[in-house]
C-alpha positions in Angstrom: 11.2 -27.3 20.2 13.4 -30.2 18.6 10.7 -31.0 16.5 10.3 -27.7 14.7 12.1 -27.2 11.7 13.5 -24.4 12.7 14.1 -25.3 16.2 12.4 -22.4 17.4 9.0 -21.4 19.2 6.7 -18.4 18.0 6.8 -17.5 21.8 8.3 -13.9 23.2 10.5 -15.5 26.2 11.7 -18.7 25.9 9.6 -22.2 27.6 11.4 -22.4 31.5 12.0 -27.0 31.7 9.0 -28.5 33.3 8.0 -32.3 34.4 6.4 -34.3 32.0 2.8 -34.6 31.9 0.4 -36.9 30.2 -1.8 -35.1 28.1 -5.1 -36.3 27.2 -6.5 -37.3 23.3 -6.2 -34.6 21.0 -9.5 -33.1 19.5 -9.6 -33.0 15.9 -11.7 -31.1 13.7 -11.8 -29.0 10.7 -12.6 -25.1 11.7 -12.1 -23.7 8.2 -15.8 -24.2 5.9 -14.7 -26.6 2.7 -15.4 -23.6 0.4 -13.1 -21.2 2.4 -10.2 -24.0 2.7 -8.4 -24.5 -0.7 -8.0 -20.7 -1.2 -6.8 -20.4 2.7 -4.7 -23.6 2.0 -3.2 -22.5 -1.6 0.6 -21.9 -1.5 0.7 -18.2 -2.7 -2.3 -17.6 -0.1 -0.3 -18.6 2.7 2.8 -16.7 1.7 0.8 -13.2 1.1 -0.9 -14.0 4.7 2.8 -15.0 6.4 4.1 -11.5 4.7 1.2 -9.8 6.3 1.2 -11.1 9.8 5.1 -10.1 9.5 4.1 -6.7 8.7 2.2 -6.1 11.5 4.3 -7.9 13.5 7.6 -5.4 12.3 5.4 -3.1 12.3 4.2 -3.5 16.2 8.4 -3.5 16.4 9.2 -0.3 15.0 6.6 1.7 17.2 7.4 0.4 20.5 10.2 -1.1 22.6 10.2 -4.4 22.5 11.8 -7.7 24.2 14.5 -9.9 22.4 12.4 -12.6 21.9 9.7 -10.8 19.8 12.3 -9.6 17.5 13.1 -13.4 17.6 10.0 -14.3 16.6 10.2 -12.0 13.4 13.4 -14.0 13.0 11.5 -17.1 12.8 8.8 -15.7 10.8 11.0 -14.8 8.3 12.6 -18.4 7.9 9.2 -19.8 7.5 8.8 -17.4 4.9 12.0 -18.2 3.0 11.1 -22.0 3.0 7.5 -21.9 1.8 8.3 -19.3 -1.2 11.7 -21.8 -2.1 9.0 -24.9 -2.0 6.3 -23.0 -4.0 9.2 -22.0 -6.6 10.6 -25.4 -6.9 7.2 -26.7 -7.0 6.6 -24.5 -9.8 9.9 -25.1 -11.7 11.2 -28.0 -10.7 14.6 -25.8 -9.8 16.5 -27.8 -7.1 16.9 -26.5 -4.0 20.7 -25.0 -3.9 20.5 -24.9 -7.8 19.5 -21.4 -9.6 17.2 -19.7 -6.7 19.7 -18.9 -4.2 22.4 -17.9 -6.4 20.0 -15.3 -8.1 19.1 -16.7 -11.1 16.1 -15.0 -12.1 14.9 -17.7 -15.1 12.6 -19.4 -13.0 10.7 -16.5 -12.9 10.6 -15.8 -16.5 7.4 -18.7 -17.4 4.1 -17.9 -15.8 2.9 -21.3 -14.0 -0.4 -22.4 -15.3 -2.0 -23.4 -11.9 -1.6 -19.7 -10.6 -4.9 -18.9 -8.4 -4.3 -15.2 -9.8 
């Protein structure tokens, strides 16, 4: 967990301690097609796919009672999305991070970006 940048797990309870283990070679491989992976892997993808999955999450919320830890988990989820729209923005506009976006100035979003996949 001290290696997430947001010092958090996606898991409903938190992960008891346990004894160290060693763990064997990691497998790595690509599971995406190459024709399916730059659209999956395009900034604005991602964020329209992490709003979704926070829908149904919220969603899933609202209906039933639930633990603290997935309302945690929404918590998280939203943190993630905060950071990959403020990267795409400044990536778009070159707007530093505590400049502009977080105290509402709206300029950025006046120019359309000429890479947009939409």
């Amino acid at each position: 967990m001290s290696e997430s940048s947001f010092h958090a797990l996606l898991n409903e309870g938190f992960v008891p301690p346990s004894t160290i283990v060693d763990l064997p070679e990691p497998l790595v491989g690509v599971i995406v097609p190459d024709e399916v992976f730059p659209n999956r892997n395009h900034p604005d993808v991602r964020i329209a796919r992490r709003v979704q999955t926070m829908s149904q999450l919220a969603n899933f919320i609202s209906e039933r009672k639930v633990s603290l830890g997935l309302r945690r988990t929404l918590a998280t989820q939203a943190l993630r999305l905060e950071e990959i729209t403020r990267r795409r923005l400044n990536a778009l506009t070159q707007v530093d991070r505590h400049d502009g976006f977080e105290r509402g100035d709206l300029e950025a979003f006046e120019k359309e970006p000429d890479d947009s996949l939409f």
